[in-house]
C-alpha positions as CSV (number, residue, x, y, z in Angstrom):
1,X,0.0,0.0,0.0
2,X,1.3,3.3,-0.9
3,X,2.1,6.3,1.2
4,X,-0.6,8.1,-0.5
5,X,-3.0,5.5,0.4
6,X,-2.3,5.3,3.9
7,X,-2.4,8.9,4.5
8,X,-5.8,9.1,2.7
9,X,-7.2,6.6,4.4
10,X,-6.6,8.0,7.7
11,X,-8.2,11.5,6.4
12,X,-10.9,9.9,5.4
13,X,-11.8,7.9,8.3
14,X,-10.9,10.5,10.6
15,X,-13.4,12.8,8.6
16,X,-16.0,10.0,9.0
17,X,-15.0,9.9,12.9
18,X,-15.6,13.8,13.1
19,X,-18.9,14.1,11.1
20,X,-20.8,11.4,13.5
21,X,-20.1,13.2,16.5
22,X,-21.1,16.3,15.3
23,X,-24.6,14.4,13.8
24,X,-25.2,12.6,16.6
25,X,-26.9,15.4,18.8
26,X,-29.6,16.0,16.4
27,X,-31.0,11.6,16.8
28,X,-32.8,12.2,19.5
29,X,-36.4,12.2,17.7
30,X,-37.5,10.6,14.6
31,X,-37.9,13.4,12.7
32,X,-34.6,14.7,13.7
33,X,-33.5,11.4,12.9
34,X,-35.1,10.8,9.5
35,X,-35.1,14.7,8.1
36,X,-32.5,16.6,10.1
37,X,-36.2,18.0,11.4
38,X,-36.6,20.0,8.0
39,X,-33.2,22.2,8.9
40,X,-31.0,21.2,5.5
41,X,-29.7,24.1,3.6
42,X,-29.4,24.5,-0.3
43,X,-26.0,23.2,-0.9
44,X,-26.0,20.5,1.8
45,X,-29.2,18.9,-0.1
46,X,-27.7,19.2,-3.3
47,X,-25.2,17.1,-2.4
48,X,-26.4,14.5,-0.8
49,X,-29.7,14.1,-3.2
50,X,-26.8,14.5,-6.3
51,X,-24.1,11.3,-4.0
52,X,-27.0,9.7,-3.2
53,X,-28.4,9.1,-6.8
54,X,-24.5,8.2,-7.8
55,X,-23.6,5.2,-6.6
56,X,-20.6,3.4,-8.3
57,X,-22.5,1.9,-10.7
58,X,-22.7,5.2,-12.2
59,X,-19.1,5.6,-12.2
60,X,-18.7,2.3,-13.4
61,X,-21.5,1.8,-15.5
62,X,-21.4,4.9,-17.1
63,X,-17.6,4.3,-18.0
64,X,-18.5,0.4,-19.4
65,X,-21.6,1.5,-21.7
66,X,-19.2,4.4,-23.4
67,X,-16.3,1.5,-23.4
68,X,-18.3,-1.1,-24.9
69,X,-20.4,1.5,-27.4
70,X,-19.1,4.6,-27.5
71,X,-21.0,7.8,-27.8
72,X,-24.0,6.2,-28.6
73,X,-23.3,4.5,-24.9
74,X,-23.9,8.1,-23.7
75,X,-27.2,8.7,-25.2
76,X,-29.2,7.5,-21.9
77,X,-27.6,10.9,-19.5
78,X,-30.7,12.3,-21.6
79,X,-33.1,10.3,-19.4
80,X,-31.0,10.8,-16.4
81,X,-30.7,14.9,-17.5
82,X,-34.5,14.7,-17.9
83,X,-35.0,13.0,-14.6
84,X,-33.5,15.0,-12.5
85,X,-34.8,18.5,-14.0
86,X,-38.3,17.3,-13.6
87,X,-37.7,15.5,-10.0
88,X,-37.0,19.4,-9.0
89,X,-38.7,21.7,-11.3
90,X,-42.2,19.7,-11.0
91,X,-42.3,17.0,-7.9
92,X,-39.7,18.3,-4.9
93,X,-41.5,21.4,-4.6
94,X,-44.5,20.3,-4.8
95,X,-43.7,17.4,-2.2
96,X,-41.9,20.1,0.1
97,X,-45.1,22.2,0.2
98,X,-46.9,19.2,1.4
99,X,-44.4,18.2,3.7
100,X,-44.2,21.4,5.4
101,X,-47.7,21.5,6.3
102,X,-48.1,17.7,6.7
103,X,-46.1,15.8,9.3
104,X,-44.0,13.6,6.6
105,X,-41.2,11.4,7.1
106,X,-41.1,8.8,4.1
107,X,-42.4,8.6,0.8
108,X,-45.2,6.0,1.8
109,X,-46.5,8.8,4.6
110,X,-47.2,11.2,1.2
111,X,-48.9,8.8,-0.6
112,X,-50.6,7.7,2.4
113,X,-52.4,11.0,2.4
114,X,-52.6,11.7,-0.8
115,X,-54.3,9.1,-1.8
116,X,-56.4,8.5,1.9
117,X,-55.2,5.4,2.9
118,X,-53.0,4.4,5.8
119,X,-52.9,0.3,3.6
120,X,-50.4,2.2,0.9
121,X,-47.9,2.2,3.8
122,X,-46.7,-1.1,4.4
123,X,-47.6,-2.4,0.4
124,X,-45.2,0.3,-0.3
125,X,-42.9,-0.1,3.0
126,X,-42.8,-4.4,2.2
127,X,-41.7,-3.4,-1.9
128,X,-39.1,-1.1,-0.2
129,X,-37.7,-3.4,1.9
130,X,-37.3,-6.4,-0.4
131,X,-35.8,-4.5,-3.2
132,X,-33.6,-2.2,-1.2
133,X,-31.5,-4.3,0.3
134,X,-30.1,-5.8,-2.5
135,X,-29.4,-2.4,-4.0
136,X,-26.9,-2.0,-0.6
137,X,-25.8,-5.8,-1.1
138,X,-24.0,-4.6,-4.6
139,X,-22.4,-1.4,-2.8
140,X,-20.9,-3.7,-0.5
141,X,-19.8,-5.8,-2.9
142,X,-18.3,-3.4,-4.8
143,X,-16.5,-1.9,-2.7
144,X,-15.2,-5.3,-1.2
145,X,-14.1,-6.2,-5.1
146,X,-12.4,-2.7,-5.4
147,X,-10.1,-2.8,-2.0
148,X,-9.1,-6.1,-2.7
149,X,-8.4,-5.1,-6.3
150,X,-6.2,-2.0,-5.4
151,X,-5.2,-2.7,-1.7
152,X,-4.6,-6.5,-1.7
153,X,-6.7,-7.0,1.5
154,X,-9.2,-10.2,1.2
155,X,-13.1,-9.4,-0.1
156,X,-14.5,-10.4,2.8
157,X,-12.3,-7.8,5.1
158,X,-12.9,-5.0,2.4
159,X,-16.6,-5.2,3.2
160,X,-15.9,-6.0,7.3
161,X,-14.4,-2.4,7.1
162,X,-16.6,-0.6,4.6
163,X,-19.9,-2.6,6.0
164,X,-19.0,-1.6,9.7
165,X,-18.2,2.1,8.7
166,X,-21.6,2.4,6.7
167,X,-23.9,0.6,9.8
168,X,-22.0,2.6,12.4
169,X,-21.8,6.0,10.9
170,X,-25.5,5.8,9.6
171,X,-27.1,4.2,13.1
172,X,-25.3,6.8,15.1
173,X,-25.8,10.1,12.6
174,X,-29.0,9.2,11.0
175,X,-30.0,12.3,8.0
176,X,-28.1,15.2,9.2
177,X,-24.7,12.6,9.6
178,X,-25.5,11.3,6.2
179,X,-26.4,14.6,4.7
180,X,-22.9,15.8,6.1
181,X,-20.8,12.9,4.8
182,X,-22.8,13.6,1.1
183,X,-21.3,16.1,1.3
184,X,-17.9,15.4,2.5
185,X,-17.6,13.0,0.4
186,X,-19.4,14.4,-2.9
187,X,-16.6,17.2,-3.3
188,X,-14.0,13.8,-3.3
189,X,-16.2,13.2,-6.1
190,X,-16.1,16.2,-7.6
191,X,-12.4,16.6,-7.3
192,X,-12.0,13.0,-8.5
193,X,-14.1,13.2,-11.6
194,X,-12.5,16.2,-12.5
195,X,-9.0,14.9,-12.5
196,X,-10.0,11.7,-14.3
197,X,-11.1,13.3,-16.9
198,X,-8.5,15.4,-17.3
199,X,-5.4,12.9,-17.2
200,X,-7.6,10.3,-19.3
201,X,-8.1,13.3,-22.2
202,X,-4.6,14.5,-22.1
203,X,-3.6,10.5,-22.9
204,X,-5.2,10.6,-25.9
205,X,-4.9,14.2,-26.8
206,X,-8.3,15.9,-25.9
207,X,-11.3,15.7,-27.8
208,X,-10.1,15.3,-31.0
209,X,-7.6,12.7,-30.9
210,X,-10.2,10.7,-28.5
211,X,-12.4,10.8,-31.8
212,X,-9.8,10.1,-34.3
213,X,-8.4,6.8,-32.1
214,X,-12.0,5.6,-31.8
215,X,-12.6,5.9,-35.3
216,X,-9.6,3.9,-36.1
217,X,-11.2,1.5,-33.9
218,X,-14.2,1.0,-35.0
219,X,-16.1,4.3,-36.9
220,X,-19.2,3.3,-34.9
221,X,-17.8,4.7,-31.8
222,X,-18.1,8.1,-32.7
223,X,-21.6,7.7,-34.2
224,X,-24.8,8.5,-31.7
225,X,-26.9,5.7,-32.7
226,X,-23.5,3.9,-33.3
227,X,-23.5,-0.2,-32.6
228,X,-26.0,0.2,-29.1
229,X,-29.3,-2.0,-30.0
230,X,-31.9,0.7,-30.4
231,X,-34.3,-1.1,-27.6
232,X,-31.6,-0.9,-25.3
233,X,-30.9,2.6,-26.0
234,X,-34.5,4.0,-25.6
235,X,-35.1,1.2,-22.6
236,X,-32.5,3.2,-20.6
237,X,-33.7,6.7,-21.6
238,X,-36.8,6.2,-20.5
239,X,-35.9,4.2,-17.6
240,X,-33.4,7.2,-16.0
241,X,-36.2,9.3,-17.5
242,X,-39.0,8.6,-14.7
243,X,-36.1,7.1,-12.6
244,X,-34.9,9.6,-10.0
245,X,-37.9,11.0,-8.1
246,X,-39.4,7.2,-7.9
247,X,-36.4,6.1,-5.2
248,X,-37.0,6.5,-2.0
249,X,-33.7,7.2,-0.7
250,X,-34.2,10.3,-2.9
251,X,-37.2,11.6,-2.1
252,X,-36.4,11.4,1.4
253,X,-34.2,14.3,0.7
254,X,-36.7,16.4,0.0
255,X,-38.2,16.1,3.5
256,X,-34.9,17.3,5.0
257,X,-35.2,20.9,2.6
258,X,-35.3,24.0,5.0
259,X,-37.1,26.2,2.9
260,X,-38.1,27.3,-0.8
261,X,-34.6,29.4,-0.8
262,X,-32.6,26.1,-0.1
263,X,-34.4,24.4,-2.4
264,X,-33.5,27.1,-5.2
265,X,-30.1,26.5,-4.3
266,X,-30.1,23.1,-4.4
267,X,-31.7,22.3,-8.1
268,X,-28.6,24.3,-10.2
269,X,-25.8,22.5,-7.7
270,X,-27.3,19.2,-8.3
271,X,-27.7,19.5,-11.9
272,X,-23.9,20.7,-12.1
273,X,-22.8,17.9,-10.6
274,X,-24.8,15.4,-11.9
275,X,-23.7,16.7,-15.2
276,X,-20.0,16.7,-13.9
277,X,-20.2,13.1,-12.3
278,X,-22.0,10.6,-15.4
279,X,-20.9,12.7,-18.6
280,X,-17.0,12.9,-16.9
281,X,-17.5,9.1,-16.0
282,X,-18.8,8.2,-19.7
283,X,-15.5,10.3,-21.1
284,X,-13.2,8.3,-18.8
285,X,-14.9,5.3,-20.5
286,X,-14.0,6.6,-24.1
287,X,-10.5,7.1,-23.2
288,X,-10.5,3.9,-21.7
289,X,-11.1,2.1,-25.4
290,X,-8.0,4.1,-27.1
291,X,-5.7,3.1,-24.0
292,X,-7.1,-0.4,-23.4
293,X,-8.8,-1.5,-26.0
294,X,-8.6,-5.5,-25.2
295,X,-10.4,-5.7,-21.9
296,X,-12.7,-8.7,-21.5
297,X,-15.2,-6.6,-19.2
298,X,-16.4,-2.9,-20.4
299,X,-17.0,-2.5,-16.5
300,X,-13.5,-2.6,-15.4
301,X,-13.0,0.6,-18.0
302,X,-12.3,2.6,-15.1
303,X,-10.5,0.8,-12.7
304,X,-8.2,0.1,-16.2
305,X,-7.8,4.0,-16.3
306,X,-7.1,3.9,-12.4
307,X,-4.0,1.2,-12.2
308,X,-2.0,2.8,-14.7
309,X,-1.7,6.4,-12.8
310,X,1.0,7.4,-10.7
311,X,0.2,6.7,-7.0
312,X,-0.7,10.0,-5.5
313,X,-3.9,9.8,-8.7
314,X,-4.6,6.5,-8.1
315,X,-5.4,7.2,-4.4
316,X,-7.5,10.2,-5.1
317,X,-9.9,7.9,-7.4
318,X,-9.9,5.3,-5.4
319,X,-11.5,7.2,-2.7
320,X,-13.7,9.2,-5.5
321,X,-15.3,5.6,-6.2
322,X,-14.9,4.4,-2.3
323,X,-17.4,7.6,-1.9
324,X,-19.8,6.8,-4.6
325,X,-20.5,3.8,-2.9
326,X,-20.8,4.9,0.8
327,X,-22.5,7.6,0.4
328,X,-25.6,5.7,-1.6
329,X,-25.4,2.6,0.6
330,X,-25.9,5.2,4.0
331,X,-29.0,7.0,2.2
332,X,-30.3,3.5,1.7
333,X,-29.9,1.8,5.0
334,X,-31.8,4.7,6.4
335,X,-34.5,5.0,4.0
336,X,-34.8,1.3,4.6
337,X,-34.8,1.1,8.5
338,X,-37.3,4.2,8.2
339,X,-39.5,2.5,6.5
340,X,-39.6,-0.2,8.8
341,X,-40.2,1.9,11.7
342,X,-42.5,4.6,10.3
343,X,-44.6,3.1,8.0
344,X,-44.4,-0.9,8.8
345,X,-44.2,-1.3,12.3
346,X,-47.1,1.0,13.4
347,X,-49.4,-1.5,11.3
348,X,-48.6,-4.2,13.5
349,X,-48.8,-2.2,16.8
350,X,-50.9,0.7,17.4
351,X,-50.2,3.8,19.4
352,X,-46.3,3.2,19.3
353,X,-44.4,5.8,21.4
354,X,-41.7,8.0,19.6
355,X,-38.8,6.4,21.5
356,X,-40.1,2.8,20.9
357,X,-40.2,3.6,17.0
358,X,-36.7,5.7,17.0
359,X,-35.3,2.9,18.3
360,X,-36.7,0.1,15.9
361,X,-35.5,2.6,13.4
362,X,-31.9,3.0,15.3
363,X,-32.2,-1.4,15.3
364,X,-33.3,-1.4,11.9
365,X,-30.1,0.2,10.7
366,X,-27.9,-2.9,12.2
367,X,-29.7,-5.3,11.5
368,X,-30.1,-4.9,8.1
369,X,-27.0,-3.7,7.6
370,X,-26.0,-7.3,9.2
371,X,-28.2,-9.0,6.5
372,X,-27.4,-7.4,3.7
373,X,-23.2,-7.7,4.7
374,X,-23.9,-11.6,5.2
375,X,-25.7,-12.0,1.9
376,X,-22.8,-9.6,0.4
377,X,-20.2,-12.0,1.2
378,X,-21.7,-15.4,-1.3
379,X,-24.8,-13.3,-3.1
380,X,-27.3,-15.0,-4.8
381,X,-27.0,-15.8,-8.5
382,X,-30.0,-13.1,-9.6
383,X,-28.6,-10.5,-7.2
384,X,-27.4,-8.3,-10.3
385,X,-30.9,-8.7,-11.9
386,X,-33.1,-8.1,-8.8
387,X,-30.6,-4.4,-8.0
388,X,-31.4,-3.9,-11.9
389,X,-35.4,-4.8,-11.5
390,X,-35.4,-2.7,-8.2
391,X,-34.3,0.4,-9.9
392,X,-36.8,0.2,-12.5
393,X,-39.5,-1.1,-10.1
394,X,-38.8,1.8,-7.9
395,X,-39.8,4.3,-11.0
396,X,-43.1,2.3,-11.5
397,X,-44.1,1.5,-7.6
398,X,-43.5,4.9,-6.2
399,X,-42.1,7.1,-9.1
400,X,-45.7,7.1,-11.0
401,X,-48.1,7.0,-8.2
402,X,-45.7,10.2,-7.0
403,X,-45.9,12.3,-10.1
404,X,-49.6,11.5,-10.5
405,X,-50.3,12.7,-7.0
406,X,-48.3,16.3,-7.8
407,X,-49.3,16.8,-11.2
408,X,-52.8,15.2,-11.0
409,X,-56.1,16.4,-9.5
410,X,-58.5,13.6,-10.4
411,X,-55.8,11.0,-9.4
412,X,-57.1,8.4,-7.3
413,X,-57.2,5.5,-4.8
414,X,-57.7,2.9,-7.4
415,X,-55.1,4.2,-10.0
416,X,-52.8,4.3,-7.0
417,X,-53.5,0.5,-5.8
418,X,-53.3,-0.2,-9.3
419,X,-49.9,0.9,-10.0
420,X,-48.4,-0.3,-6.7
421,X,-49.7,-3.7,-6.5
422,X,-49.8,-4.8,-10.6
423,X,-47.0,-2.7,-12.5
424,X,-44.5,-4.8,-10.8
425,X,-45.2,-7.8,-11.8
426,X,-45.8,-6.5,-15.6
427,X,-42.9,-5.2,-15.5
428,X,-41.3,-9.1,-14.7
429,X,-43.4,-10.8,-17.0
430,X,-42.8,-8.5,-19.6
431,X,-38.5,-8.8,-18.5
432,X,-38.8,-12.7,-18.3
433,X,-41.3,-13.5,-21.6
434,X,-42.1,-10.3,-23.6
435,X,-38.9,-8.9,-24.6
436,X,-37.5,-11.4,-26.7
437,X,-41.4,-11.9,-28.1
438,X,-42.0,-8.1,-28.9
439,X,-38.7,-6.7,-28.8
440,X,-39.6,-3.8,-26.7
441,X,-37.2,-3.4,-23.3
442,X,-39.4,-4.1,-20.1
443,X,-39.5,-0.1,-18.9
444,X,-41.2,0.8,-22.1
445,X,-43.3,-1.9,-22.0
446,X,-44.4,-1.9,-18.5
447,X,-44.8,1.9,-18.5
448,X,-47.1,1.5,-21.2
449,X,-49.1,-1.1,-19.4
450,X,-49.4,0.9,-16.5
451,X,-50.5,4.0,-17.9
452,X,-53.3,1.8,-19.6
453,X,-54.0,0.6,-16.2
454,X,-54.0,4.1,-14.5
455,X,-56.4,5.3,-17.3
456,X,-58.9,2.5,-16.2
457,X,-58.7,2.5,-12.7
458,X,-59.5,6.5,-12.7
459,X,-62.1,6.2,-14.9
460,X,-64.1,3.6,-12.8
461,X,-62.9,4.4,-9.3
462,X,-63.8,6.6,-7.1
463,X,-63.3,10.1,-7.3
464,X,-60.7,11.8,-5.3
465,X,-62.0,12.6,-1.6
466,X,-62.2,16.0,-0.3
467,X,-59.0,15.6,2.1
468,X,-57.0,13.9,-1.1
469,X,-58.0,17.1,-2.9
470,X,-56.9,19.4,-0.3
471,X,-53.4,17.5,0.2
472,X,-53.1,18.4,-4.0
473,X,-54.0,22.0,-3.4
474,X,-51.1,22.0,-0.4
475,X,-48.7,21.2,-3.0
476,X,-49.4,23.3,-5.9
477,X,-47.9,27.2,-6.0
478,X,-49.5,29.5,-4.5
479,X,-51.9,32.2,-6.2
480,X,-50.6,35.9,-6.1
């Protein structure tokens, strides 16, 4: 291990160490707990709304699609582009407006009132919990793969230390801790990204000779529809398209806003480095093809990139993607354990007391951080396809029923039911049988489904209450 790696370790532990203690005095209450009780400022949100949504697979995934198909691989950034312009131009303020008026903590608690029924908590609360923990199973793994890889220490203790930092730091900080290290840890990101991208394009000399090596290559590489089977290509657009403000690790961000100004602040920031993180990650990936064009996996683009810098560069990525996973595993484990204590556990036990549910929540957060390490360490075969079918299920179970209850006045019970307790399983069927039948990618196919689906349900269901009106007008802007 090199010098630089030691002494970057430490500093990044050590900043870990600090952040906790200075979190921990805000845990005393759920809300504090969950939200930061509603006290996050602009460029604090940003940040951990932007780290959250970028977990390594972004970094990594990003870099393999541009490896394997060039800039055609880059043509889905419009969906996540998309995503995350309408998640805060049309849903987090209308959801903040709500929440500041309403006593929110999750997702499920906003549709639970938007749509008048307490049942949507633990359907949605049960989905969460099944499909989330599999989304921090391949964090853990990663990051157990990527210390062995560049630090020679064993899988199993890679994830021992990055598992015990994640449950300890999150169980002991809970939003405000996690907001904090988002933060932190986002500007290593930053910093990271940006030097990538700058030693990977001064290899092949900039923009132009990047295009000219590809084209020697193979002249599909520089094309936009290029190689990339057209299904797959729209499948991901419209997949990061509705993706973003359909996670609930995500939306639980926008119950931690402090006001309308903050939330200004935040939507430029995290556009900028959203923009920064997946298009700098995608160029890392082009570079990757000119310098190493033989790999056998497009995924290990980046770590390619990464092992032939000098040490002090090397260091400084590896802690960029060491980041990228921590800080979307944390926002995870306490949207999970949240859920468990908010929106499932009342169900089962009526008139709970706030310290009996802050500390299922507190529990929550070790055990399944326990779980999901254990199942980390030999993961089931489909593990890769259930994080993949989580993401997208995520957009359908709460991303639709979400937008609908912002956007939509005559948006009902039955659409909502409809959505959360059918689209999923479309959205299998259509994955396991009706791909290879129609040739149309699951999303697009499912989406369609459930929009045909919504259409029925509102049109012979019943019509929106009185209350689930008046939690629409909360959330719409004000007249003047």
């Amino acid at each position: 291990m090199s010098m630089e790696m030691i002494i970057g370790s430490i500093l990044f532990f050590a900043s870990i160490i600090v952040v906790v203690l200075l979190a921990h005095k805000h845990t005393g209450s759920v809300r504090g707990y969950l939200t930061g009780d509603n006290n996050v400022g602009g460029v604090v949100s940003a940040f951990t709304w932007s780290a959250s949504a970028a977990s390594a697979g972004l970094f990594l995934g990003a870099a393999g699609l541009a490896y394997q198909f060039g800039w055609a691989g880059l043509m889905y950034l419009l969906g996540v582009f998309g995503s995350m312009f309408i998640s805060w131009v049309l849903v987090i303020p209308r959801l903040r407006r709500v929440a500041v008026k309403a006593s929110i903590l999750t997702t499920a608690d906003y549709l639970a009132l938007r749509f008048g029924k307490e049942n949507l908590k633990p359907i949605t609360g049960l989905w969460t919990l099944i499909f989330i923990i599999p989304m921090i199973i391949i964090q853990l793994m990663g990051a157990g793969y990527l210390i062995e890889s560049t630090l020679g220490i064993s899988y199993f203790w890679g994830m021992i230390i990055l598992g015990l930092t994640i449950v300890i730091s999150t169980q002991f900080s809970g939003y405000l801790g996690v907001a904090w290290l988002d933060t932190l840890q986002g500007t290593i990101m930053t910093i990271g990204t940006i030097v990538m991208v700058y030693i990977s394009m001064k290899l092949v000399g900039g923009f132009s000779g990047l295009n000219a090596q590809l084209a020697v290559i193979d002249p599909k590489l520089i094309e936009f529809r290029g190689s990339m089977p057209l299904t797959l290509q729209i499948g991901l657009i419209i997949s990061y398209l509705i993706a973003f403000w359909g996670q609930p690790h995500l939306t639980a961000r926008v119950w931690g806003l402090k006001d309308s100004l903050a939330m200004r602040r935040a939507f430029p920031i995290s556009m900028a480095l959203g923009a920064l993180w997946s298009f700098g990650a995608g160029l890392v990936g082009l570079t990757a093809r000119v310098i190493h064009p033989g790999l056998a996996k497009s995924d290990m683009a980046m770590p390619s990139v990464i092992s032939g810098l000098p040490s002090i560069y090397a260091a400084l990525l590896f802690f960029t993607l060491i980041a990228a996973m921590m800080t979307t595993a944390n926002s995870l484990l306490l949207a999970v354990s949240g859920t468990v204590g908010n929106d499932i556990l009342p169900r089962f036990s009526k008139d709970v007391k706030e310290g009996t549910k802050l500390l299922v929540i507190k529990g929550a957060v070790l055990v399944i951080g326990i779980i999901s390490f254990v199942l980390a360490l030999k993961p089931p075969a489909l593990i890769l396809e259930i994080n993949a079918f989580a993401f997208g299920g995520f957009a359908l179970i709460f991303g639709i029923p979400l937008i609908l209850g912002v956007l939509w006045k005559k948006a009902n019970l039955s659409g909502a039911l409809a959505v959360v307790g059918i689209s999923p399983l479309v959205y299998i069927i259509w994955k396991l049988f009706l791909v290879k039948l129609t040739g149309i990618h699951e999303m697009v196919g499912a989406l369609l489904v459930t929009i045909l689906i919504i259409l029925i349900t509102t049109i012979i269901g019943k019509k929106p209450t009185p209350q689930m009106e008046e939690i629409f007008s909360l959330g719409q802007t004000p007249k003047v």
